[in-house]
DRENZARO-692276 format. One record per residue (C-alpha): residue number from 1; residue in three letters; y negated, x negated, z. Coordinates in steps of 0.02 Angstrom, whole numbers, plus 50000, padded with zeros to 5 digits. Each point is the difference from the previous one (the first is absolute). Layout:
! DRENZARO-692276
+-----+---------+-------+-------+-------+
| num | residuo |    yy |    xx |    zz |
+-----+---------+-------+-------+-------+
| NUM |     ala |     Y |     X |     Z |
...
+-----+---------+-------+-------+-------+
! end
This chain:
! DRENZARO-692276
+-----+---------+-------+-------+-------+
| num | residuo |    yy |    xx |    zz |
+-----+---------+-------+-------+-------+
|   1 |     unk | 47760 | 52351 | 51155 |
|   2 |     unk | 50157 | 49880 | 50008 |
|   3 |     unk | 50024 | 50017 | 49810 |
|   4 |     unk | 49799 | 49930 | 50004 |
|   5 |     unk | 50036 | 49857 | 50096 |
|   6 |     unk | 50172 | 49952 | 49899 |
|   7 |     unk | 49870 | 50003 | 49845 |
|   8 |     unk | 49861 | 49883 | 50063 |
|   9 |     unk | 50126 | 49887 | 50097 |
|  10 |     unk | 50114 | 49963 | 49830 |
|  11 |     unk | 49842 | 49997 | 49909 |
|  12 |     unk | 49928 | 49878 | 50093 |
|  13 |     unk | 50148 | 49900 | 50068 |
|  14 |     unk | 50067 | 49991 | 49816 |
|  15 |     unk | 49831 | 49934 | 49922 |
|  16 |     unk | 49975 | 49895 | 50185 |
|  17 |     unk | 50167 | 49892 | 49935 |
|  18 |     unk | 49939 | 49992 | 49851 |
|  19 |     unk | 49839 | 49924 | 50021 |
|  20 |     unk | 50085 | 49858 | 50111 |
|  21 |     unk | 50126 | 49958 | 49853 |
|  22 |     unk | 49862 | 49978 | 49870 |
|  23 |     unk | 49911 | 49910 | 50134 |
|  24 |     unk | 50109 | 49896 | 50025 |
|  25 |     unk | 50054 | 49966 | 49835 |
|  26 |     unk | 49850 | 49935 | 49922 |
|  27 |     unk | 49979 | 49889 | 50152 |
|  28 |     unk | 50153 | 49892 | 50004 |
|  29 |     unk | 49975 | 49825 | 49913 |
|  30 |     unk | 50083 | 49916 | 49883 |
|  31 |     unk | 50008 | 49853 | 50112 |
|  32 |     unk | 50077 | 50104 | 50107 |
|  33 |     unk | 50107 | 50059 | 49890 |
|  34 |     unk | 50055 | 49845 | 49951 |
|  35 |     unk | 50025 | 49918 | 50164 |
|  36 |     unk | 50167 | 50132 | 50042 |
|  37 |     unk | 50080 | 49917 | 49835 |
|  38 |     unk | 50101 | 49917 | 50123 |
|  39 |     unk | 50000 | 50079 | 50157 |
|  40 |     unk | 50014 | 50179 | 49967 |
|  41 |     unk | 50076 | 49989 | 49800 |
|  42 |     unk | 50041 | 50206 | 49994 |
|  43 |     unk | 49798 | 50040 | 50052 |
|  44 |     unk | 49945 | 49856 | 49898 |
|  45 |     unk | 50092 | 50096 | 49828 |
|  46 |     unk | 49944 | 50189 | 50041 |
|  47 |     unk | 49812 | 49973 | 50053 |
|  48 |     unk | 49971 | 49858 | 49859 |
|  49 |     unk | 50088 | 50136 | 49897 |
|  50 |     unk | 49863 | 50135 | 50052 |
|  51 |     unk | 49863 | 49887 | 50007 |
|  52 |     unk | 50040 | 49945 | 49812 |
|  53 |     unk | 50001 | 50199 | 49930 |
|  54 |     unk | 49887 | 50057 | 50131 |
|  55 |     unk | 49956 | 50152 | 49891 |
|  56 |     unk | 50154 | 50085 | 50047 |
|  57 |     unk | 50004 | 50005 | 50188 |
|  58 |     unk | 49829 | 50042 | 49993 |
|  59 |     unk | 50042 | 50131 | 49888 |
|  60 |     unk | 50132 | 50069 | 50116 |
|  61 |     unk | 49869 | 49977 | 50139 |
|  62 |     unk | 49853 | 50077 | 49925 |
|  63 |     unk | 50116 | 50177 | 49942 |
|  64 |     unk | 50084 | 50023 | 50159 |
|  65 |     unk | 49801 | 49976 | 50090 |
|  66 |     unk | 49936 | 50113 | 49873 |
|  67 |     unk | 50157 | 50130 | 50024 |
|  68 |     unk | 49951 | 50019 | 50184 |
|  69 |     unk | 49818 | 50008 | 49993 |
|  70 |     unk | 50021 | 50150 | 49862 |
|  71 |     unk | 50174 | 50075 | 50091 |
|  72 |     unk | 49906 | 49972 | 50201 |
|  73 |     unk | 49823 | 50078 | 49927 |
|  74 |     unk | 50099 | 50171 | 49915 |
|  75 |     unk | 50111 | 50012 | 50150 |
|  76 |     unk | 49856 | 49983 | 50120 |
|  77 |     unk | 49906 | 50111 | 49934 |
|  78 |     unk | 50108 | 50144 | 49970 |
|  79 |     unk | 50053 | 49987 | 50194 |
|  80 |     unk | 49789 | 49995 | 50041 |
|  81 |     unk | 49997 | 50154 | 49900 |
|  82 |     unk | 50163 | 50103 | 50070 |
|  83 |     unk | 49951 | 49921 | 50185 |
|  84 |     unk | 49796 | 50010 | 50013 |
|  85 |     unk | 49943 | 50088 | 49840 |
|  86 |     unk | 49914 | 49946 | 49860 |
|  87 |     unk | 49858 | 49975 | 50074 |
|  88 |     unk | 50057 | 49831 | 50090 |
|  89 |     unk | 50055 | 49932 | 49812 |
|  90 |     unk | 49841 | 49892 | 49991 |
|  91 |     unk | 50025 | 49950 | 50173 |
|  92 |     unk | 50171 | 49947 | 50000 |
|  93 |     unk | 49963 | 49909 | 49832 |
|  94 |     unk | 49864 | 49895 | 50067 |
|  95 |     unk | 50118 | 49962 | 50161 |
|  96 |     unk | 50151 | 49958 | 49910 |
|  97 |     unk | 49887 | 49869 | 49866 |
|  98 |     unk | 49939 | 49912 | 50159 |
|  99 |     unk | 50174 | 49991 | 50060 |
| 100 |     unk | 50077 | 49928 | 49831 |
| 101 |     unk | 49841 | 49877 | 50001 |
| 102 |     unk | 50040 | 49935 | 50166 |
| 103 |     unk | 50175 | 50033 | 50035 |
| 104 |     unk | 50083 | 49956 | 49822 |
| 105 |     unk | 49878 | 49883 | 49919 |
| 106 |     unk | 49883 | 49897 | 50146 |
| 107 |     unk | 50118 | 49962 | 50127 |
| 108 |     unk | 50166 | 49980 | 49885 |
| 109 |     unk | 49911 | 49901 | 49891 |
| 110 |     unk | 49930 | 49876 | 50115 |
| 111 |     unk | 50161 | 49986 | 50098 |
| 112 |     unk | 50082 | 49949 | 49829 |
| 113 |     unk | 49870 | 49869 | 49945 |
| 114 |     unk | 49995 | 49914 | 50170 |
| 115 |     unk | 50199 | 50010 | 50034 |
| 116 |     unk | 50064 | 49969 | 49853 |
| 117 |     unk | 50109 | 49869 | 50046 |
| 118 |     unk | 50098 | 50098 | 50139 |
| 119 |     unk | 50003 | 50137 | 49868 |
| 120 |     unk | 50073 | 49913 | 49839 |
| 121 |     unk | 50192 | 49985 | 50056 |
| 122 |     unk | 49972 | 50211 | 49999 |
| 123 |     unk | 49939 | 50012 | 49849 |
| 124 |     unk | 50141 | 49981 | 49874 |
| 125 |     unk | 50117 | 50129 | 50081 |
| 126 |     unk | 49859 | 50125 | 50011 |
| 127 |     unk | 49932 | 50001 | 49828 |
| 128 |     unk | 50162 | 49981 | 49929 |
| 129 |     unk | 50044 | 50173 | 50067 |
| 130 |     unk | 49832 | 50072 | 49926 |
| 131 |     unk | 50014 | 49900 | 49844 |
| 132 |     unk | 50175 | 50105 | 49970 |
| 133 |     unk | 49952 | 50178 | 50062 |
| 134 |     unk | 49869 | 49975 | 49888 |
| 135 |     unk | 50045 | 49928 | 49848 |
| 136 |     unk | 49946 | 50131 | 49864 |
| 137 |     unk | 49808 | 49952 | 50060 |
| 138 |     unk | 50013 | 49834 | 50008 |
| 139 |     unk | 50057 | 49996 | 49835 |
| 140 |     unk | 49871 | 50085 | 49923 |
| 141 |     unk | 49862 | 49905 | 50103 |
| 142 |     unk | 50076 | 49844 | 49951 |
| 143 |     unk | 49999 | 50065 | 49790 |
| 144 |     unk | 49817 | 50073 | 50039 |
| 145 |     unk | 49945 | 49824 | 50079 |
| 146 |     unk | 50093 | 49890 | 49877 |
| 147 |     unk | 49886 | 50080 | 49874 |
| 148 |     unk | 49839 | 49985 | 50075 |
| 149 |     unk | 49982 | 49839 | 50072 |
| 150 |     unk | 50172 | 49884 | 50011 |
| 151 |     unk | 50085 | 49933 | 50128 |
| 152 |     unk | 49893 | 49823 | 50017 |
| 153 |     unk | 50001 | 49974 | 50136 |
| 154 |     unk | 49993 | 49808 | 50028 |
| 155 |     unk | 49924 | 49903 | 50124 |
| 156 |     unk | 49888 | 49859 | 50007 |
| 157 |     unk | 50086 | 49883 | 50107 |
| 158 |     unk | 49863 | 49866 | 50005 |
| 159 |     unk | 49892 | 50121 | 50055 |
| 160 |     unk | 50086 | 50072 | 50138 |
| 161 |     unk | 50043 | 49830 | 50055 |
| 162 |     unk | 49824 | 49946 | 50006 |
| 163 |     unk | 49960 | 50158 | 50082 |
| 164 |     unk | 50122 | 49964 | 50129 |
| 165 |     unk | 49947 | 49839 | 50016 |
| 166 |     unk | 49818 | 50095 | 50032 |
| 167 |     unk | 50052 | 50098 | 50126 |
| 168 |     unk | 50098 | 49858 | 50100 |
| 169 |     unk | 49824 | 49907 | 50036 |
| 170 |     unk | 49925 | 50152 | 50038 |
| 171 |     unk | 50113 | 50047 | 50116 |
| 172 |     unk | 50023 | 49823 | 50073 |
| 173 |     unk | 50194 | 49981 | 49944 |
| 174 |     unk | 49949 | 49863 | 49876 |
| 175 |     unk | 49915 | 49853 | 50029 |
| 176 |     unk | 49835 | 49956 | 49878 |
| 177 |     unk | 50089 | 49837 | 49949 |
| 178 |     unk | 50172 | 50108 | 49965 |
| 179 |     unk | 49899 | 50154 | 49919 |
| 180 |     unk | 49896 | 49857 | 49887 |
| 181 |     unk | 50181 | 49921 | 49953 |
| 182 |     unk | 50086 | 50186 | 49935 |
| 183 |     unk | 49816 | 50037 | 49909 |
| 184 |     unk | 49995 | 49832 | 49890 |
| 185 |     unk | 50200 | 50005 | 49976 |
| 186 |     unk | 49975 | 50178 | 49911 |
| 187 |     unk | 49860 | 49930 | 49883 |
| 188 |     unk | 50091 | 49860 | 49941 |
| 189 |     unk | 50024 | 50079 | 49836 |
| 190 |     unk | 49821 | 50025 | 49985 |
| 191 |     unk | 49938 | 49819 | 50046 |
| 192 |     unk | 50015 | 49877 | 49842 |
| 193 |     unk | 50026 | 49821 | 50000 |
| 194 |     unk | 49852 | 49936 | 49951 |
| 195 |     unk | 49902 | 50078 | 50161 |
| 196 |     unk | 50095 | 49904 | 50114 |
| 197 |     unk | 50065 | 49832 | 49903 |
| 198 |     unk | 49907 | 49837 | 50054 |
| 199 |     unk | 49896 | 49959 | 49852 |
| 200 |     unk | 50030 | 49836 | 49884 |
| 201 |     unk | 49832 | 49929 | 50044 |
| 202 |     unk | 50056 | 49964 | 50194 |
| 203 |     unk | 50189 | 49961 | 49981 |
| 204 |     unk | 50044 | 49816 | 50023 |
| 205 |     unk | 50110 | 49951 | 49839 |
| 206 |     unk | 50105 | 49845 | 49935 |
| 207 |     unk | 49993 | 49922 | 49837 |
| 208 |     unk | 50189 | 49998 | 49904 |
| 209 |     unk | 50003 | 49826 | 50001 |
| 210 |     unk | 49923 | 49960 | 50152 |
| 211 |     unk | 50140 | 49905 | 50112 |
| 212 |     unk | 50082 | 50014 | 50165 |
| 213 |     unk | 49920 | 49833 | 50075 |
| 214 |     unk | 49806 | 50084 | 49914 |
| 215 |     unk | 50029 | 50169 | 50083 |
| 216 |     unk | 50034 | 49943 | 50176 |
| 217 |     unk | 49854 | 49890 | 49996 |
| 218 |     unk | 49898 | 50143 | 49908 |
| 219 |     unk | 50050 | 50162 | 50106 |
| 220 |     unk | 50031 | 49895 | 50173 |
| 221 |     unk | 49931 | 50111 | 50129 |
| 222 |     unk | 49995 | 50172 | 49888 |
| 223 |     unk | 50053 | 50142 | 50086 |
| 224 |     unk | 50095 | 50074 | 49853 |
| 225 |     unk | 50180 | 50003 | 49971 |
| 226 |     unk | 50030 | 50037 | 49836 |
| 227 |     unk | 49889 | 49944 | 49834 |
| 228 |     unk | 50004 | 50041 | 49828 |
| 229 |     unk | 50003 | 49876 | 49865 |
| 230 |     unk | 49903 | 50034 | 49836 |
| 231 |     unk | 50011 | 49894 | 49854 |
| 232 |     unk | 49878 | 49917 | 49882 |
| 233 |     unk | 49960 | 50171 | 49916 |
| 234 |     unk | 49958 | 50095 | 50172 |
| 235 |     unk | 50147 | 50092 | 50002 |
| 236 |     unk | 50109 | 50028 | 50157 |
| 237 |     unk | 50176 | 49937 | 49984 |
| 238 |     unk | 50068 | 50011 | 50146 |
| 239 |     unk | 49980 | 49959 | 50204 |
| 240 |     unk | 50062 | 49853 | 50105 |
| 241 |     unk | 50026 | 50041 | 50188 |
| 242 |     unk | 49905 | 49851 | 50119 |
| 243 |     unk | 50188 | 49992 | 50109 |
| 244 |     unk | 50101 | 49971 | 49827 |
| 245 |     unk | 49920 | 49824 | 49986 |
| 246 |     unk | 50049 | 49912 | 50137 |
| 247 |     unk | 50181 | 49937 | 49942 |
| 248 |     unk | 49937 | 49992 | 49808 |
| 249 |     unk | 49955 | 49811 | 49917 |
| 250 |     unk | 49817 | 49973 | 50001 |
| 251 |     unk | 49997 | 49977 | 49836 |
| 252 |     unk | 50044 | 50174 | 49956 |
| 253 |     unk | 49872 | 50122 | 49914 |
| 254 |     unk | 49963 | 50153 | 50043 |
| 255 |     unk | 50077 | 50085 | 49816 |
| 256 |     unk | 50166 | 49941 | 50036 |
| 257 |     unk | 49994 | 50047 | 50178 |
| 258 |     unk | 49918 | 50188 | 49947 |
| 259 |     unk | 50095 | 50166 | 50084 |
| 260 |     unk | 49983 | 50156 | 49871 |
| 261 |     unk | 49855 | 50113 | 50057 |
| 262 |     unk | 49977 | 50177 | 49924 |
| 263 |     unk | 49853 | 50031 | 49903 |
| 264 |     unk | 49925 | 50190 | 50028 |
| 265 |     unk | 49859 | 50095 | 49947 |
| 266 |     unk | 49825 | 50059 | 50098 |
| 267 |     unk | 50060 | 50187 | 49962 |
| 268 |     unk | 50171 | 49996 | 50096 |
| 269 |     unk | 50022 | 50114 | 50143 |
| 270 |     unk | 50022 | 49896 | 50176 |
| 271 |     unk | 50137 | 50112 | 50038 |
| 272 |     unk | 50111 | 49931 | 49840 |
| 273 |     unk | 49954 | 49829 | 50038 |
| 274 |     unk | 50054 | 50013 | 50169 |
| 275 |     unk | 50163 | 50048 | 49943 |
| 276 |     unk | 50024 | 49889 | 49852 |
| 277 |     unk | 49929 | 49846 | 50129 |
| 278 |     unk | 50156 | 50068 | 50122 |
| 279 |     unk | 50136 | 50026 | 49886 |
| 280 |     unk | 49959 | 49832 | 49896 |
| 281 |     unk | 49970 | 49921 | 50192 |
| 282 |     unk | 49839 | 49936 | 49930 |
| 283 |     unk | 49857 | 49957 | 50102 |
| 284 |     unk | 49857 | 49959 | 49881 |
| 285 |     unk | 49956 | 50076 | 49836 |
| 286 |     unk | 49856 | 49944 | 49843 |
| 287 |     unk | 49880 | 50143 | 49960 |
| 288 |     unk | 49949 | 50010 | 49813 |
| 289 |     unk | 49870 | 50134 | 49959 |
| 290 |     unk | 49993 | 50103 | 49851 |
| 291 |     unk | 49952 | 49834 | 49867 |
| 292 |     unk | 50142 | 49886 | 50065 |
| 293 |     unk | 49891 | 49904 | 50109 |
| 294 |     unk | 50050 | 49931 | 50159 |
| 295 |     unk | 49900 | 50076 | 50137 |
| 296 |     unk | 50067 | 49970 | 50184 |
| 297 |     unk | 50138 | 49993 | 50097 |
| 298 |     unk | 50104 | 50129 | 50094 |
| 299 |     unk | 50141 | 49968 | 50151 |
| 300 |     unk | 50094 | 50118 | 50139 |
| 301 |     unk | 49876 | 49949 | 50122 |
| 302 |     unk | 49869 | 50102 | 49895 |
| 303 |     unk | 50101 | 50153 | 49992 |
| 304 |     unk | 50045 | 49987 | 50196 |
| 305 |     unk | 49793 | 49959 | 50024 |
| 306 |     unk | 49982 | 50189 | 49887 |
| 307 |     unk | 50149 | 50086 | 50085 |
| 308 |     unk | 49917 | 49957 | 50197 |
| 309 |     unk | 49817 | 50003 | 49938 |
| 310 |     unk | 49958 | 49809 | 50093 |
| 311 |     unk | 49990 | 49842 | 49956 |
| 312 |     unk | 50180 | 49885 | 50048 |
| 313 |     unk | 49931 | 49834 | 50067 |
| 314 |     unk | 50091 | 49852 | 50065 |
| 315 |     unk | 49906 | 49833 | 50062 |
| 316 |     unk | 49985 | 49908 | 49834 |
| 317 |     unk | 49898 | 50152 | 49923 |
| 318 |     unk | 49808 | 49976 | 49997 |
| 319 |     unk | 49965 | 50160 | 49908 |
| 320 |     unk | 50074 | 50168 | 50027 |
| 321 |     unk | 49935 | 50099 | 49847 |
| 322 |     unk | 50023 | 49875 | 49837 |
| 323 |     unk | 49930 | 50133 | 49875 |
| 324 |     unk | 49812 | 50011 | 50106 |
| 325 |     unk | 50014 | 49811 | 49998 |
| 326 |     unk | 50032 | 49991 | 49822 |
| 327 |     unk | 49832 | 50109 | 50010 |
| 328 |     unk | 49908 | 49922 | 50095 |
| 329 |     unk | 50039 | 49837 | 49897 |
| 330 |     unk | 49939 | 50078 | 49866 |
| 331 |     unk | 49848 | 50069 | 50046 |
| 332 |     unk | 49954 | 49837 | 50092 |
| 333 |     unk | 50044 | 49934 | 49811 |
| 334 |     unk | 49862 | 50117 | 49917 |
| 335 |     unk | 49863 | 49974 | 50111 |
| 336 |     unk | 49998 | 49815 | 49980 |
| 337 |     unk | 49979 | 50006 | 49834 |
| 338 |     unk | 49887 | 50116 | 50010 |
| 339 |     unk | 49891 | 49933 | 50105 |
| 340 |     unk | 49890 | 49883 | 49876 |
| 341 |     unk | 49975 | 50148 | 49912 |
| 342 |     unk | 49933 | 50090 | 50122 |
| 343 |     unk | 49881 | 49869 | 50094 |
| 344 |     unk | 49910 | 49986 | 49812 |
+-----+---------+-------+-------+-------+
! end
């Protein structure tokens, strides 16, 4: 009888730790990996070490689980036999799979998944020991695996931040201003220039040789800071800012007085614009589409407008949303002159 219970309690106790480890493995992050770089440097190196060639602890974990199942069911068995008779065999069998279900794969299992954290400084130690005793296996799961299926095992870290980002709103830790901000920031790459650039037909331009003295009395009043100057061919040559003027001979024209602007296509990415804008600390770009032809405008304050999903307005604005303006301007445009046309 005592040789019986040795049998089912290494059995199960053996496959019991087991199940926690795996567990527990699978669950830790690599955010939270990541955040004991500095605070915990040894743990950071051994479970970012496992977590990177996962197949061999699991490995290790899977033969030693499968070495006590096989080892606990012969040993029980053979004691059911010797103590009760054969008879009980089918008995005993049934008793000890409920047991394993329960004992070494249900509870374990779920105490691994949902403590994970308390768990992970254990970890390393632990499967370090069964990583060694049981080297031989682990080597040959790790050739039989390599062949099969690889070791990819990357992650999509956009994904899992925007998943994250999910589950903070859902579970009230994020704001829906603050969840709306870490959504748009991770499509950035996605979102081209020409879906968010104010379009040529609504942005207030200067002529090259326009002067200081004709601008002020032109643009007094316009809420804009910054203009670009096009020459007699339509092309964009450059920008003046409003606040550059005010020291500068009023006989001046705008060419001479003309800042270099950057000249980008429709296509481009908002993400590389941002950064070019930041590293080349511009503020305002000229959007070209695919035939050369200027089509709009582009500044930071679009990208920020993209990044926080809302409209910035200050007091001189009178519309938030310049591309449904540009729209609406348009469409106004059509039906008046198709209007005669239509009354006949």
């Amino acid at each position: 009888m005592t040789l019986l219970i040795i049998f089912a309690a290494i059995s199960i106790g053996f496959s019991f730790l087991c199940s926690v480890l795996e567990a527990a493995l699978l669950s830790i992050t690599p955010s939270f990996i990541a955040g004991l770089r500095e605070s915990r440097p040894g743990l950071y190196k051994a479970l970012r070490a496992y977590k990177d060639d996962i197949d061999k602890p699991l490995s290790a974990i899977l033969t030693l689980n499968t070495v006590a199942h096989t080892v606990g069911a012969t040993g029980v068995g053979a004691q059911v036999a010797v103590v009760f008779g054969e008879t009980w065999l089918a008995a005993a069998s049934g008793v000890m799979t409920l047991a394993i279900l329960i004992l070494s794969e249900i509870i374990p299992k779920t105490i691994g998944a949902k403590y994970w954290r308390s768990l992970a400084p254990m970890l390393p130690p632990i499967l370090k020991v069964i990583m060694v005793s049981l080297a031989p296996f682990v080597w040959l799961s790790k050739l039989i695996t390599s062949q099969i299926g690889g070791n990819d095992h990357d992650v999509d870290v956009r994904a899992e931040i925007a998943a994250l980002a999910d589950m903070g709103k859902d579970q009230l830790a994020l704001e829906d201003d603050e969840h709306k901000v870490i959504q748009n920031i991770l499509r950035l790459h996605d979102v081209k220039v020409g879906a968010i650039m104010t379009p040529r037909t609504v942005c207030r331009t200067v002529r090259a040789e326009m002067t200081v003295a004709e601008f002020l009395e032109q643009e007094k009043g316009q809420p804009f800071s910054r203009f670009p100057i096009m020459n007699e061919r339509g092309e964009c040559t450059g920008y003046i800012h409003k606040s550059d003027l005010l020291d500068v001979p009023p006989q001046q024209t705008m060419k001479a007085l003309a800042l270099e602007v950057s000249m980008i296509s429709t296509r481009m990415s908002i993400e590389d614009l941002f950064h070019a804008m930041l590293n080349q600390r511009q503020h305002m770009a000229v959007v070209y589409d695919e035939h050369g032809t200027w089509v709009g405008l582009i500044t930071l304050e679009d990208i920020l407008e993209t990044i926080l999903g809302r409209e910035i307005m200050d007091e001189t604005d009178n519309v938030a949303d310049l591309r449904l303006y540009a729209r609406q301007r348009w469409s106004r445009k059509l039906k008046k002159h198709a209007g005669p046309d239509q009354d006949s």
